[in-house]
PAGUVO-974919 format. One record per residue (C-alpha): x, y, z; residue in three letters; residue number from 1. Coordinates in nm, 2 decimals. Each point is the difference from the previous one (the first is absolute). Layout:
% residues N
<zavo><px>X</px><py>Y</py><pz>Z</pz><code>ALA</code><pos>NUM</pos></zavo>
...
//
This chain:
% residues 188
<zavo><px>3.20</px><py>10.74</py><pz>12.30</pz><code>UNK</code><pos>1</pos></zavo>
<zavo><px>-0.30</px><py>-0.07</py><pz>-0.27</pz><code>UNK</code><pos>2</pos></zavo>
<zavo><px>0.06</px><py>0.20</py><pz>-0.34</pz><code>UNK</code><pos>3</pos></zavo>
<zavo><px>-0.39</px><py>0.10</py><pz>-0.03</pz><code>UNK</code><pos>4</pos></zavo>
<zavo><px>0.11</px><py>0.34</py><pz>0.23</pz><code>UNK</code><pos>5</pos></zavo>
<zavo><px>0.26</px><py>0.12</py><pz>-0.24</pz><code>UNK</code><pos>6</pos></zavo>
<zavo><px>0.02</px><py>0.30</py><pz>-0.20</pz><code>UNK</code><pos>7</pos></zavo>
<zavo><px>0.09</px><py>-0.13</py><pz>-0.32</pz><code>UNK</code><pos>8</pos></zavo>
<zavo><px>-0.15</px><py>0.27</py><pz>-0.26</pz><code>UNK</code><pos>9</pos></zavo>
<zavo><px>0.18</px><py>0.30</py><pz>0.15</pz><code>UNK</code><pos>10</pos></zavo>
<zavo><px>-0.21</px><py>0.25</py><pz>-0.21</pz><code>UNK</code><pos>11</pos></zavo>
<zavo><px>-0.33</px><py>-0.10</py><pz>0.18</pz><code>UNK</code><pos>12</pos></zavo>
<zavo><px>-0.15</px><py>0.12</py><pz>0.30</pz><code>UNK</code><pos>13</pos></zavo>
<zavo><px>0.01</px><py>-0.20</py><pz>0.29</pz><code>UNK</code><pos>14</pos></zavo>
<zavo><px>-0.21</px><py>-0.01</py><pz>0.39</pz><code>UNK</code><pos>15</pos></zavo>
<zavo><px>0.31</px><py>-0.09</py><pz>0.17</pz><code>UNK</code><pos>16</pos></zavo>
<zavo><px>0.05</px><py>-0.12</py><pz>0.45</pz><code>UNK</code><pos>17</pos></zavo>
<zavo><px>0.27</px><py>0.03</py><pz>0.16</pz><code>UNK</code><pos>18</pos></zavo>
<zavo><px>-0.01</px><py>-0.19</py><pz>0.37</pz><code>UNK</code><pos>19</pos></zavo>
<zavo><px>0.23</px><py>0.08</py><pz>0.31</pz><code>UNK</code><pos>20</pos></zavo>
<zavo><px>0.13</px><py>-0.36</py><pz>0.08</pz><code>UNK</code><pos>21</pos></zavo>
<zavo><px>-0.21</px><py>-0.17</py><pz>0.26</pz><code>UNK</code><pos>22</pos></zavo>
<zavo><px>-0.28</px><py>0.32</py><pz>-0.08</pz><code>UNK</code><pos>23</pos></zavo>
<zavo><px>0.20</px><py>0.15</py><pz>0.27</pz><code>UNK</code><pos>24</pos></zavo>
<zavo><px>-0.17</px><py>0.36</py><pz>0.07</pz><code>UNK</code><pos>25</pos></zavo>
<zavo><px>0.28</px><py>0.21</py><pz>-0.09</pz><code>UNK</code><pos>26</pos></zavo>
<zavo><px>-0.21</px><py>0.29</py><pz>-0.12</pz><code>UNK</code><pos>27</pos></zavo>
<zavo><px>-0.11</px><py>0.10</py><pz>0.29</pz><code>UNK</code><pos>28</pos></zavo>
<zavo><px>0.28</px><py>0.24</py><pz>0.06</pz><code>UNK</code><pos>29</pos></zavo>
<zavo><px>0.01</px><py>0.39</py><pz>-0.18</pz><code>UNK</code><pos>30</pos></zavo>
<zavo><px>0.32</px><py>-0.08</py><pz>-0.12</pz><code>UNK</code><pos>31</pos></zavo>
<zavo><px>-0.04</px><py>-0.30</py><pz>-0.13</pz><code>UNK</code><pos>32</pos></zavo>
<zavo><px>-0.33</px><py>0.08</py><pz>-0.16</pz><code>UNK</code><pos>33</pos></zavo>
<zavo><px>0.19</px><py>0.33</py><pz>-0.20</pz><code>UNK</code><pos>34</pos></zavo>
<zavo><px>0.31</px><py>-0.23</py><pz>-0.09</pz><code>UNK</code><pos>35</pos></zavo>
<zavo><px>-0.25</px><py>-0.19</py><pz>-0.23</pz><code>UNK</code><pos>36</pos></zavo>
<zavo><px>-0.18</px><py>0.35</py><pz>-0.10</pz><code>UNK</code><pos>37</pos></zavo>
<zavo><px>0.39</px><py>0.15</py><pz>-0.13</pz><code>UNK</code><pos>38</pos></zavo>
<zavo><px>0.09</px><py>-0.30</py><pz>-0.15</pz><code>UNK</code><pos>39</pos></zavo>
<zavo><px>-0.32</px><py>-0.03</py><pz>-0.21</pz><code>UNK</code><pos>40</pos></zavo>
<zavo><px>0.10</px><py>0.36</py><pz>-0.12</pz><code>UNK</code><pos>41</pos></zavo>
<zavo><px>0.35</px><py>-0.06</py><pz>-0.08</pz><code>UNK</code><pos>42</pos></zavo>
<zavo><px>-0.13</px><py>-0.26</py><pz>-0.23</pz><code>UNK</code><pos>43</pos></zavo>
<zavo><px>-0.22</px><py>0.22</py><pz>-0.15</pz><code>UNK</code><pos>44</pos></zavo>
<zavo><px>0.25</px><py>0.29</py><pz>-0.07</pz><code>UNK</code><pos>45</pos></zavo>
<zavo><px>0.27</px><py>-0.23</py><pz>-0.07</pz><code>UNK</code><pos>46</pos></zavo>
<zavo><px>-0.10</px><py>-0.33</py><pz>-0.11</pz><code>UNK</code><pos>47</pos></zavo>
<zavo><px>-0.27</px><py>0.05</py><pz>-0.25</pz><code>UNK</code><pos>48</pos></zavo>
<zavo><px>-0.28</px><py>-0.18</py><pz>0.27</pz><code>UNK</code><pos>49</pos></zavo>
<zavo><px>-0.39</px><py>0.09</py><pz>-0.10</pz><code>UNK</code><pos>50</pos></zavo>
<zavo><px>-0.23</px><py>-0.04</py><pz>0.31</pz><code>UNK</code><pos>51</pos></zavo>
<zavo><px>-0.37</px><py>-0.01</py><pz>-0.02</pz><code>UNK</code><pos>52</pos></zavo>
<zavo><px>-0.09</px><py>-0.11</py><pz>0.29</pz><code>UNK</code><pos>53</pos></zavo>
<zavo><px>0.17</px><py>-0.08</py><pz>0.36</pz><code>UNK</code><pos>54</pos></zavo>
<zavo><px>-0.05</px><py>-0.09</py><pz>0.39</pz><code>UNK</code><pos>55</pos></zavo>
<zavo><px>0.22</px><py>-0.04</py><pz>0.27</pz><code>UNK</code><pos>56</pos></zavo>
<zavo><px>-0.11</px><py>-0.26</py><pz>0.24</pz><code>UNK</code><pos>57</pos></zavo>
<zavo><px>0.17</px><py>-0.10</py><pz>0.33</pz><code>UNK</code><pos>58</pos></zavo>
<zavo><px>0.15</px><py>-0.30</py><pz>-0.15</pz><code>UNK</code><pos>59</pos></zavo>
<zavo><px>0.04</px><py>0.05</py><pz>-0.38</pz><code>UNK</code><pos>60</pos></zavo>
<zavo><px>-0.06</px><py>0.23</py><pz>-0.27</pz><code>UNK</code><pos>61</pos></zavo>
<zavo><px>-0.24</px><py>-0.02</py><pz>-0.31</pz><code>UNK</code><pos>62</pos></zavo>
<zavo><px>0.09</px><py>0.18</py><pz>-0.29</pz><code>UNK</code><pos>63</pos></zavo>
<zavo><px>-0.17</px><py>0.02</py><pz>-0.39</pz><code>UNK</code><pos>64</pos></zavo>
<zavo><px>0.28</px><py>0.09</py><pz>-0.23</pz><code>UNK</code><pos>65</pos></zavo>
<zavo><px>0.20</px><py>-0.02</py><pz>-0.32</pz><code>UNK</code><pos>66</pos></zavo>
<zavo><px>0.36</px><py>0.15</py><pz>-0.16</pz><code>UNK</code><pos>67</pos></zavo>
<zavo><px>-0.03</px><py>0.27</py><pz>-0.19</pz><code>UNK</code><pos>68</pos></zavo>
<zavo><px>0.28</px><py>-0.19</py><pz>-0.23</pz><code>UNK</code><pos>69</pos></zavo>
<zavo><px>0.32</px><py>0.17</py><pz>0.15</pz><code>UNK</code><pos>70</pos></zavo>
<zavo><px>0.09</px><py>-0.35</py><pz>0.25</pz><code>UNK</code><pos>71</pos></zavo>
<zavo><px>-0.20</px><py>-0.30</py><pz>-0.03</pz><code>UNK</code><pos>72</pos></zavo>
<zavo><px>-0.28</px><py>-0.01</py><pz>0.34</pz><code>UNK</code><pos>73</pos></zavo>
<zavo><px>0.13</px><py>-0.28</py><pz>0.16</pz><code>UNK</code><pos>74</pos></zavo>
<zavo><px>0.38</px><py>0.17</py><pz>-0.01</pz><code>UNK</code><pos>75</pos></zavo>
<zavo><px>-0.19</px><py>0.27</py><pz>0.18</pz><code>UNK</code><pos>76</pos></zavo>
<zavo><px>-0.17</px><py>-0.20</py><pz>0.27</pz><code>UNK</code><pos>77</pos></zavo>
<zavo><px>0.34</px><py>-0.20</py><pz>0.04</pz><code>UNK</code><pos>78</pos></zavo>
<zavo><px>0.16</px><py>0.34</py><pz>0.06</pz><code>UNK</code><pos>79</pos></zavo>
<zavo><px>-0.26</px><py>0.10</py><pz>0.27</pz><code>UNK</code><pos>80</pos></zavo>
<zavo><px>-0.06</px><py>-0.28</py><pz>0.17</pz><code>UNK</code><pos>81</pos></zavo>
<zavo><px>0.40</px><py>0.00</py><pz>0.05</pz><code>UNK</code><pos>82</pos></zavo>
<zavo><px>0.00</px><py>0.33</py><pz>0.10</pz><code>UNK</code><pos>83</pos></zavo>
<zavo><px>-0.26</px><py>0.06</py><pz>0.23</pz><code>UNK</code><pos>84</pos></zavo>
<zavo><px>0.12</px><py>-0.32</py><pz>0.17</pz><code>UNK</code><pos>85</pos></zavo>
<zavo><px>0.31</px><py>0.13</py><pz>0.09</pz><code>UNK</code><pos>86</pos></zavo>
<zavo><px>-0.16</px><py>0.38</py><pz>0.06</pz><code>UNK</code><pos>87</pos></zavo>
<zavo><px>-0.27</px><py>-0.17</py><pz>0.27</pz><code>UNK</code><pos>88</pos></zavo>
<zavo><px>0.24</px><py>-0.28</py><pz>0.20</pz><code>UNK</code><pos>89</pos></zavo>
<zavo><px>0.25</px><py>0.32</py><pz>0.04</pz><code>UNK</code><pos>90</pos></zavo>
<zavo><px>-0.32</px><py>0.16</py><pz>0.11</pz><code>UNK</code><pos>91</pos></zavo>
<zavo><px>-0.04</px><py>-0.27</py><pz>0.23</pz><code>UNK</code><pos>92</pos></zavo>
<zavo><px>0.36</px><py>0.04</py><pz>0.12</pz><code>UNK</code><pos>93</pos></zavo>
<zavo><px>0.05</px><py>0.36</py><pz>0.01</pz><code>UNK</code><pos>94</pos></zavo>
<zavo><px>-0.34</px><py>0.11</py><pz>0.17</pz><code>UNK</code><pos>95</pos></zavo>
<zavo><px>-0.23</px><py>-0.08</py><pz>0.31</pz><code>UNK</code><pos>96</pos></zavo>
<zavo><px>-0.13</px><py>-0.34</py><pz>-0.09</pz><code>UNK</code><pos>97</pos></zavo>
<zavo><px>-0.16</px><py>-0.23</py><pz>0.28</pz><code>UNK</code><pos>98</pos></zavo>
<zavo><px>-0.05</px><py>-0.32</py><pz>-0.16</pz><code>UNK</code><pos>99</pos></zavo>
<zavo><px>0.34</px><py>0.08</py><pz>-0.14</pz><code>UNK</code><pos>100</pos></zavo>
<zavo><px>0.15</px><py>-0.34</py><pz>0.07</pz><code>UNK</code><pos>101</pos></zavo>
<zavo><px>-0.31</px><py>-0.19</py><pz>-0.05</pz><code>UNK</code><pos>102</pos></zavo>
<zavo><px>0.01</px><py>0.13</py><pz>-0.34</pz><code>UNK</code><pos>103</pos></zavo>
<zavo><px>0.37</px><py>-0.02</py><pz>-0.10</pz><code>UNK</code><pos>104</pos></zavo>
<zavo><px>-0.02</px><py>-0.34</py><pz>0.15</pz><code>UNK</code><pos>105</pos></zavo>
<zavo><px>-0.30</px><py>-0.08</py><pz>-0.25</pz><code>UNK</code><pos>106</pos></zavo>
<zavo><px>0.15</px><py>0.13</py><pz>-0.29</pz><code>UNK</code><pos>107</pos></zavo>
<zavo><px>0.36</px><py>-0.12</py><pz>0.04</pz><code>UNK</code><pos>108</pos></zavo>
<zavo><px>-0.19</px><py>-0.42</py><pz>0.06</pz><code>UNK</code><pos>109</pos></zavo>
<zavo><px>-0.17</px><py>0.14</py><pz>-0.32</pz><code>UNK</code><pos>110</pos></zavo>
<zavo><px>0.34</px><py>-0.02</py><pz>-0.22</pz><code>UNK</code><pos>111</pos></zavo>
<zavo><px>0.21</px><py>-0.23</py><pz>0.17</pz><code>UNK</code><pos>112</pos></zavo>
<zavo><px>0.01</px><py>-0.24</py><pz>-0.29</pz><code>UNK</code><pos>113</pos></zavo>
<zavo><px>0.00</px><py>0.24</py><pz>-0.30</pz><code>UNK</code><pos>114</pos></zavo>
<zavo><px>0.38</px><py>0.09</py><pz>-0.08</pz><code>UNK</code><pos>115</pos></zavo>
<zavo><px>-0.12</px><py>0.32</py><pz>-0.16</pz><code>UNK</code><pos>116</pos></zavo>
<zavo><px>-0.14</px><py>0.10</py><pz>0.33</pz><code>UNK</code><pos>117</pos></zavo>
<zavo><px>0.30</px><py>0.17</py><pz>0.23</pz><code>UNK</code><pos>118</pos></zavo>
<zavo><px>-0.18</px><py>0.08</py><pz>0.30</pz><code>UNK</code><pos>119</pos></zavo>
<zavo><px>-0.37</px><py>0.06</py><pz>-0.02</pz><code>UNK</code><pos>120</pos></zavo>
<zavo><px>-0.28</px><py>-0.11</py><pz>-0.27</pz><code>UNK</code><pos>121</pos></zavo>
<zavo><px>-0.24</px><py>0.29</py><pz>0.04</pz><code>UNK</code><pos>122</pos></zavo>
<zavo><px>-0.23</px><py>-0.04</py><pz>-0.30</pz><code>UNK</code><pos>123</pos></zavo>
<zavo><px>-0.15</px><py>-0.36</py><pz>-0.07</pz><code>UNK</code><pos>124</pos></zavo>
<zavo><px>0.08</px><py>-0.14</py><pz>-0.39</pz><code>UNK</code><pos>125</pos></zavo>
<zavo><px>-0.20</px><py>0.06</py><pz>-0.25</pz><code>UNK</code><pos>126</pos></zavo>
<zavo><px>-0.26</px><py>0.29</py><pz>-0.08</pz><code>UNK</code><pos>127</pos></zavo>
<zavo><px>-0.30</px><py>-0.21</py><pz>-0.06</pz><code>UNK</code><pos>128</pos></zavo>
<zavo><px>-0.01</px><py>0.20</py><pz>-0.31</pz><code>UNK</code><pos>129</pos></zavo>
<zavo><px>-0.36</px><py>-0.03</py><pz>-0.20</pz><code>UNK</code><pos>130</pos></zavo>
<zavo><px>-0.06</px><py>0.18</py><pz>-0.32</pz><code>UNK</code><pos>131</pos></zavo>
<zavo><px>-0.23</px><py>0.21</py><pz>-0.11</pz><code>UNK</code><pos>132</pos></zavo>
<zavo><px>-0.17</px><py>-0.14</py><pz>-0.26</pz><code>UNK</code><pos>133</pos></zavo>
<zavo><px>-0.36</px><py>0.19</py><pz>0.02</pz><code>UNK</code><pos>134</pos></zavo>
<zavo><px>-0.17</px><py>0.32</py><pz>0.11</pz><code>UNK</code><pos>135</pos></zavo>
<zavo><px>-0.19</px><py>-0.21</py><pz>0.23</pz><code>UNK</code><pos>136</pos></zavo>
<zavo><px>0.29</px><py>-0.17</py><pz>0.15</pz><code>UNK</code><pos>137</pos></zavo>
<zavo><px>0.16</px><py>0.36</py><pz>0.06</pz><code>UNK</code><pos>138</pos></zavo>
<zavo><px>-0.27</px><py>0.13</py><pz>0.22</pz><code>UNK</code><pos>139</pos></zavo>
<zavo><px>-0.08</px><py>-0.33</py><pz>0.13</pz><code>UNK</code><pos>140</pos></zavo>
<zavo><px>0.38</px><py>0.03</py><pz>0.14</pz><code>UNK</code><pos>141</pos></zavo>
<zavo><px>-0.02</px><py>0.36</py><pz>0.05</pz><code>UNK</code><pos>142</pos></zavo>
<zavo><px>-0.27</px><py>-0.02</py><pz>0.22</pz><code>UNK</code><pos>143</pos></zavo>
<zavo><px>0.14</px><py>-0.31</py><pz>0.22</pz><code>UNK</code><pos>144</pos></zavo>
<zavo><px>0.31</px><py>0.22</py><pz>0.07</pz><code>UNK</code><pos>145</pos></zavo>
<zavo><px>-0.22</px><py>0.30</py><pz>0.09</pz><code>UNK</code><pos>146</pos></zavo>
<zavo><px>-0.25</px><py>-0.20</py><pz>0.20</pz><code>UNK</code><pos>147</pos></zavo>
<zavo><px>0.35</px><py>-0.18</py><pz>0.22</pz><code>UNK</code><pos>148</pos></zavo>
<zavo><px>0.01</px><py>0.29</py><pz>0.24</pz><code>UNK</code><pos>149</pos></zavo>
<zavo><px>-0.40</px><py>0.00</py><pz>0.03</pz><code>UNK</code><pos>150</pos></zavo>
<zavo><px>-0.04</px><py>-0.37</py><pz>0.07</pz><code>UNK</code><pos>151</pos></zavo>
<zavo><px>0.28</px><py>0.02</py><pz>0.23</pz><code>UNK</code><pos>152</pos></zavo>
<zavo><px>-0.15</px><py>0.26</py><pz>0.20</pz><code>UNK</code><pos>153</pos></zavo>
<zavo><px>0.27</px><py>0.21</py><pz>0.01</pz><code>UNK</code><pos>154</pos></zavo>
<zavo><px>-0.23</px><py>0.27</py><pz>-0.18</pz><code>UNK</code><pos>155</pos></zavo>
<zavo><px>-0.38</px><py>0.01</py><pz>-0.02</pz><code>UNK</code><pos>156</pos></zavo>
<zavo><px>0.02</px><py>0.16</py><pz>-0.37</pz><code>UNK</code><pos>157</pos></zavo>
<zavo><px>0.27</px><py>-0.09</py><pz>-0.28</pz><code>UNK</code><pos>158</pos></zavo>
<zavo><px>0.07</px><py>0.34</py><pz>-0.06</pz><code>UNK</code><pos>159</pos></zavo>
<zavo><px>0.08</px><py>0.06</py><pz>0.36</pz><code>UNK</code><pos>160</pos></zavo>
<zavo><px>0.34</px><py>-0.22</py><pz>-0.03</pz><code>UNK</code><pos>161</pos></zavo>
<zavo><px>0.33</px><py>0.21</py><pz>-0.08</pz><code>UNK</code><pos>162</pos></zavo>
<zavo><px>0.19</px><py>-0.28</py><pz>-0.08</pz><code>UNK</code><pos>163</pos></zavo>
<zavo><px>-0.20</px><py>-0.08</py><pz>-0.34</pz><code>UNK</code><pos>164</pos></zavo>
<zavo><px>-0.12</px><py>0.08</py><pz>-0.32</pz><code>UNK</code><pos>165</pos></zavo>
<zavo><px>-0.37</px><py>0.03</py><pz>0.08</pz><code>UNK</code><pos>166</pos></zavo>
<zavo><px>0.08</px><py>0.36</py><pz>0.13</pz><code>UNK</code><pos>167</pos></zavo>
<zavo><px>0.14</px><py>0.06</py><pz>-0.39</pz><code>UNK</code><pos>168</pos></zavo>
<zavo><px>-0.35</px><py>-0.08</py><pz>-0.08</pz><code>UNK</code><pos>169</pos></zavo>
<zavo><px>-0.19</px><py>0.17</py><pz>0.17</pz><code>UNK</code><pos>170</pos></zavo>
<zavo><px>0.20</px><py>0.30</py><pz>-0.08</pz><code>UNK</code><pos>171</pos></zavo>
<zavo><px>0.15</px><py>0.04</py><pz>0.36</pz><code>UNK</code><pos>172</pos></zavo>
<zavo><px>0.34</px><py>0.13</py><pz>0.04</pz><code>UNK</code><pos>173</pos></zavo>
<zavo><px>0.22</px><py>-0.32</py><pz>-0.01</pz><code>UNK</code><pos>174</pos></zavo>
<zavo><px>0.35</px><py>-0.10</py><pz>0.09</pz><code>UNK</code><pos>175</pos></zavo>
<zavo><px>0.03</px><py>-0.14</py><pz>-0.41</pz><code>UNK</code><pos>176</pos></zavo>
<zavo><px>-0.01</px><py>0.08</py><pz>-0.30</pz><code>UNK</code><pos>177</pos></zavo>
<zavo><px>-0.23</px><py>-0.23</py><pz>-0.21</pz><code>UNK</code><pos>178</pos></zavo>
<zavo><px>-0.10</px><py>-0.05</py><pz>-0.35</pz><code>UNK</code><pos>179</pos></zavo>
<zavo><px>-0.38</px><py>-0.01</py><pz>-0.04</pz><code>UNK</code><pos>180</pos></zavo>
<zavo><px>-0.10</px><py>-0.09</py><pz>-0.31</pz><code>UNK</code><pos>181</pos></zavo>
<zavo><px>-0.29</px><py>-0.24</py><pz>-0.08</pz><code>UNK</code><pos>182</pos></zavo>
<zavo><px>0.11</px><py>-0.37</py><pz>-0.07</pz><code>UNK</code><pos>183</pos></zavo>
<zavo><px>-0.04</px><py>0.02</py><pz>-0.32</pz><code>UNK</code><pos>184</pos></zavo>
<zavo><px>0.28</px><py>0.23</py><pz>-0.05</pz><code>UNK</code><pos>185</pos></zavo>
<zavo><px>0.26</px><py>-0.23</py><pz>0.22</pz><code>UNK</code><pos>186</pos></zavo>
<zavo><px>0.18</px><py>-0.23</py><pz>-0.26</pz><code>UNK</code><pos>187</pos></zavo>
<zavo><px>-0.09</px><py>-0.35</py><pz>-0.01</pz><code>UNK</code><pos>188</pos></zavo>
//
């Protein structure tokens, strides 16, 4: 894996995608969807995770976000990624799934050569992490992530889209908490 995607200055802000491997729809299931929704919370309570902006796709997950200095951000997205991997392929186990196999069988080809894989590799590596390094860069982000649900047509307005930041925005009633503060107050 290339190093230009890493988070090494743990203080900055970062637009950050995580990718189902093989951009398997997964979050096309309720559960799976609010698996990703508590987990984001628990890392804000808990872990000391900022968010400023966010969108749950089908296949992956954008986030814009930093450490407020209490764990360092990639420790958090390690954490997460770990355990929503587990949370969704118990999911998968546990609950009415019909591409279960199909997608057990995708995920289990998916680690078969990575000793720290037991079973299943749910997440693909990395977190294409990018920092923020302007106010134009921020909303240039902010607006791709908003505009995913849009140009996907799975809504016909960005606000419209539950599963996202946009609805934070436009001052909608929203399933996260977010930090909205004009670039230049995120640390660079």
């Amino acid at each position: 894996m290339s190093d230009k995607y890493k988070m090494y200055e743990q203080d900055k802000s970062y637009f950050l995608t995580m990718t189902v491997v093989g951009w398997i729809d997964v979050f096309t299931r309720k559960n799976h969807k609010l698996a990703i929704v508590r987990s984001l919370q628990y890392c804000q309570r808990n872990k000391g995770m900022e968010i400023f902006g966010w969108c749950l796709m089908p296949s992956h997950l954008h986030l814009i976000a930093r450490s407020n200095g209490e764990n360092e951000l990639s420790d958090i997205i390690r954490d997460f990624k770990k355990y929503t991997s587990r949370k969704i392929v118990d999911q998968i186990l546990e609950q009415p799934e019909s591409r279960r196999e199909w997608i057990l069988n995708q995920f289990e080809y998916a680690g078969r050569h990575l000793k720290e894989i037991k079973n299943y590799k749910f997440w693909q590596s990395g977190n294409h992490a990018e920092i923020i390094y302007s106010p134009e860069f921020f909303y240039n982000k902010l607006s791709y992530i908003h505009n995913n649900p849009v140009n996907e047509m799975i809504v016909e307005k960005e606000e419209d889209y539950l599963f996202s930041s946009a609805r934070n925005y436009a001052d909608h009633e929203s399933l996260l908490e977010i930090i909205k503060e004009t670039p230049r107050l995120i640390t660079y």
